[in-house]
Backbone bond lengths (Angstrom), bond angles and torsions (degrees), N, CA, C in turn:
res aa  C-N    CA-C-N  psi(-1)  N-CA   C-N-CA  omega(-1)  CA-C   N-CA-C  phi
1 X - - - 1.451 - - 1.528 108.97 -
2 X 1.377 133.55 125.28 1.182 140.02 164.79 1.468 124.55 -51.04
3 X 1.056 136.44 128.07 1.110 142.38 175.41 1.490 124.17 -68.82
4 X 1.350 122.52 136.09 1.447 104.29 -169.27 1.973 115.32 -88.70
5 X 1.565 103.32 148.71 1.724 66.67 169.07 1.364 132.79 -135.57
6 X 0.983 92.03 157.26 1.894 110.91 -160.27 1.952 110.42 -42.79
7 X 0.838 92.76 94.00 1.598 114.04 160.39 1.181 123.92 -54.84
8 X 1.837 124.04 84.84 1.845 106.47 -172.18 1.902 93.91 -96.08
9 X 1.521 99.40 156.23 1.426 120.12 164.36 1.510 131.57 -55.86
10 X 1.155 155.26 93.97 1.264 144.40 -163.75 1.137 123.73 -59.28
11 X 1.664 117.45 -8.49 1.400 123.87 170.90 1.358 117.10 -92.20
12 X 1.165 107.72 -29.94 1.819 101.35 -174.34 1.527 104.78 -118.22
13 X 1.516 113.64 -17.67 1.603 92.98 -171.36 1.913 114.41 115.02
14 X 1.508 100.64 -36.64 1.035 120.10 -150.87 1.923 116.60 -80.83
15 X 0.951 133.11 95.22 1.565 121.70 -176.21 1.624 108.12 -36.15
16 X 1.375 96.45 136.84 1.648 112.97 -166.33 1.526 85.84 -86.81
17 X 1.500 119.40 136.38 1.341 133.82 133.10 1.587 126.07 -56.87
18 X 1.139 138.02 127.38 1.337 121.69 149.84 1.603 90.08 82.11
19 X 1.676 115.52 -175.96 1.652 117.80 -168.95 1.601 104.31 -68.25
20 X 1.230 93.21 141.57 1.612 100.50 166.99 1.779 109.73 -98.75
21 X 1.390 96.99 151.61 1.284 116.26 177.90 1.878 105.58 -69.29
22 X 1.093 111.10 151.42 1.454 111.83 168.89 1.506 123.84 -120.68
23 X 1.099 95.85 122.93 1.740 100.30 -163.78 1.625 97.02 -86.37
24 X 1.382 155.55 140.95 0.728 166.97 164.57 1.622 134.08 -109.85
25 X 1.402 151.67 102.24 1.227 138.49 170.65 1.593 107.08 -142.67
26 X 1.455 80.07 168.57 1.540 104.31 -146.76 1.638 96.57 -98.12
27 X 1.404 130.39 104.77 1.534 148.63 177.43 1.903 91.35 -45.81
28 X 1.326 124.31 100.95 1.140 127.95 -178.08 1.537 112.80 -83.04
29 X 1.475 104.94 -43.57 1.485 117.30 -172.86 1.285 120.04 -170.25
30 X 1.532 119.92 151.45 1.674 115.86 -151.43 1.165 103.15 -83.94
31 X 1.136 123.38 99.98 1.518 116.57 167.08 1.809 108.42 -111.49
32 X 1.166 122.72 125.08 1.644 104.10 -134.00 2.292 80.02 -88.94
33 X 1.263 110.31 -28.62 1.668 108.29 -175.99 1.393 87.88 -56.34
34 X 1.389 143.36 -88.32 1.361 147.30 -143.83 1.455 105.42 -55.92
35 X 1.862 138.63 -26.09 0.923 128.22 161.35 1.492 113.06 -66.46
36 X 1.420 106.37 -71.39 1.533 89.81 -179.92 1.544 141.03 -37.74
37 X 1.282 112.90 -22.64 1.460 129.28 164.65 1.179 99.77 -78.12
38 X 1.346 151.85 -33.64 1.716 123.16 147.91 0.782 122.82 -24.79
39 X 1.598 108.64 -67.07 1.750 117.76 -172.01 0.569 120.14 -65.14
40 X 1.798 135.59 0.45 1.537 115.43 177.39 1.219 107.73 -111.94
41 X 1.901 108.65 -8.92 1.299 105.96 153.27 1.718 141.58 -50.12
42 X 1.614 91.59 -29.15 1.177 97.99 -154.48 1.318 132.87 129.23
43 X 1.454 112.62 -33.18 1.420 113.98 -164.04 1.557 82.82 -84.93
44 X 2.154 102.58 168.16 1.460 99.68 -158.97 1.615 89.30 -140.96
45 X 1.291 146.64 163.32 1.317 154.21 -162.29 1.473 89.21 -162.91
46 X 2.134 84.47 146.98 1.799 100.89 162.56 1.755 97.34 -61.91
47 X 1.751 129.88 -59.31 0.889 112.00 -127.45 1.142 105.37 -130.03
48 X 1.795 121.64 -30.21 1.607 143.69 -159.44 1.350 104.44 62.65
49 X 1.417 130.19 6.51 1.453 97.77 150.44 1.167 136.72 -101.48
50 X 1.884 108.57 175.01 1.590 119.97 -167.09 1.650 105.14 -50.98
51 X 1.124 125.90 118.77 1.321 148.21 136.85 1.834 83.52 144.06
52 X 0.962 133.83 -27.05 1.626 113.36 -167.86 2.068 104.62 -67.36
53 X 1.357 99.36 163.13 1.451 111.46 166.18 1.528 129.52 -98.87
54 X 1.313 113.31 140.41 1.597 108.75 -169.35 1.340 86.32 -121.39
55 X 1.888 121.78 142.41 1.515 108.30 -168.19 1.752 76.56 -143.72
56 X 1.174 114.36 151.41 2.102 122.95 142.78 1.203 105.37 -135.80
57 X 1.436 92.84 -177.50 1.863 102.81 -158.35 1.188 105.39 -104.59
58 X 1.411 133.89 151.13 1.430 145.46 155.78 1.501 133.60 179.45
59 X 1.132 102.44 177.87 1.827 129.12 -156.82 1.404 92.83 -25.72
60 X 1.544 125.54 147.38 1.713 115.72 142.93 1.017 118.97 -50.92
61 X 1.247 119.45 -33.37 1.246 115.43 -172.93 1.340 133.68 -81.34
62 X 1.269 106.07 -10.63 1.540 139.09 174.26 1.151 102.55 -97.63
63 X 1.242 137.05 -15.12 1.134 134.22 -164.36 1.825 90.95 -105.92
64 X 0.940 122.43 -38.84 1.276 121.23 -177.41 1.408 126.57 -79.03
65 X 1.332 102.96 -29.15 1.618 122.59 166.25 1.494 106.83 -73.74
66 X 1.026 114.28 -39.22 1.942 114.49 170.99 1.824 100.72 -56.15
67 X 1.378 115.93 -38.80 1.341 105.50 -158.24 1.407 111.34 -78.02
68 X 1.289 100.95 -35.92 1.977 109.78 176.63 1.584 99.32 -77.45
69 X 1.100 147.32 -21.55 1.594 152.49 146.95 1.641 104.69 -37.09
70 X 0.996 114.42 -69.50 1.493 109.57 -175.10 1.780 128.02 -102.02
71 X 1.245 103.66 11.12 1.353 123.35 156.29 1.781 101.78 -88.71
72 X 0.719 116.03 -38.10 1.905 124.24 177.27 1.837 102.07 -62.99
73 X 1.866 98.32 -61.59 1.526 81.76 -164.76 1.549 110.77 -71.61
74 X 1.622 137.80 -16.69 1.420 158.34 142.65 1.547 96.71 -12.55
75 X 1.421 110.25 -85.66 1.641 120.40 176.80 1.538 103.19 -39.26
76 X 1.224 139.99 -56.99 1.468 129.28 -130.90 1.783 83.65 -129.00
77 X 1.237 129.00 39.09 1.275 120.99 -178.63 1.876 94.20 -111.64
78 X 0.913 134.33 9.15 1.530 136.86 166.22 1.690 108.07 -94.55
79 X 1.323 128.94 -27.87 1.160 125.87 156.83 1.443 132.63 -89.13
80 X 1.473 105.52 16.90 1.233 119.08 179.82 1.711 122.41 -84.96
81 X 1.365 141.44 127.33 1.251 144.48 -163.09 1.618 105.59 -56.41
82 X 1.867 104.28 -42.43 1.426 106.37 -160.32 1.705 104.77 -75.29
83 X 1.098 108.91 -13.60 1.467 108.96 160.73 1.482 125.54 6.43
84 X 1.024 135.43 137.11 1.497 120.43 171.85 2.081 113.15 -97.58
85 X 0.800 146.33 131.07 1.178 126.01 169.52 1.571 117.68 -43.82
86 X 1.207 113.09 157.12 1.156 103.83 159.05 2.028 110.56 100.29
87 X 1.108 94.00 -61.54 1.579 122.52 173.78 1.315 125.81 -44.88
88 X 1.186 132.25 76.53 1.244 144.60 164.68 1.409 132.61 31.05
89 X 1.125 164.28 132.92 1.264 144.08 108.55 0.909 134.56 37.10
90 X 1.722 144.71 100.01 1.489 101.22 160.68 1.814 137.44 -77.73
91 X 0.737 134.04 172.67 1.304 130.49 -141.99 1.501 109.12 -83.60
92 X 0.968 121.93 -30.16 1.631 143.38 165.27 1.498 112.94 -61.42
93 X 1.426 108.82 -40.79 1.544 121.99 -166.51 1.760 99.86 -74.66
């Protein structure tokens, strides 16, 4: 009999019970630091390039706490230092 294998969460660390959630995003642009900090997250891609998706699995609950995380930094990313000049609004703001 094959063994099954253990699926950990990228938010907590924690081996997922039961289905894992799939986090999904879309590789916008090569910035080669912000990929590699995927990968050591965890998250995994066919290819790392711009337009492909890199996705890993985890908690609902992690999965849901990620979503109010980056709906927050979305909102509050116009008062942010790292700002680029030049760069728009966000659309809400």
């Amino acid at each position: 009999m094959a063994k099954k294998t253990k699926v950990k969460c990228v938010g907590c660390g924690r081996v997922v019970r039961g289905r894992p959630v799939s986090l999904r995003l879309k590789i916008t642009h090569n910035q080669r630091g912000l990929l590699e900090s995927s990968k050591a997250l965890g998250l995994k891609s066919s290819s790392w390039r711009v337009g492909d998706v890199m996705e890993a699995p985890m908690h609902r609950k992690c999965f849901n706490f990620a979503t109010r995380v980056w709906k927050l930094a979305f909102v509050t990313r116009a008062l942010s230092p790292r700002r680029h000049p030049g760069e728009p609004p966000h659309p809400s703001v």
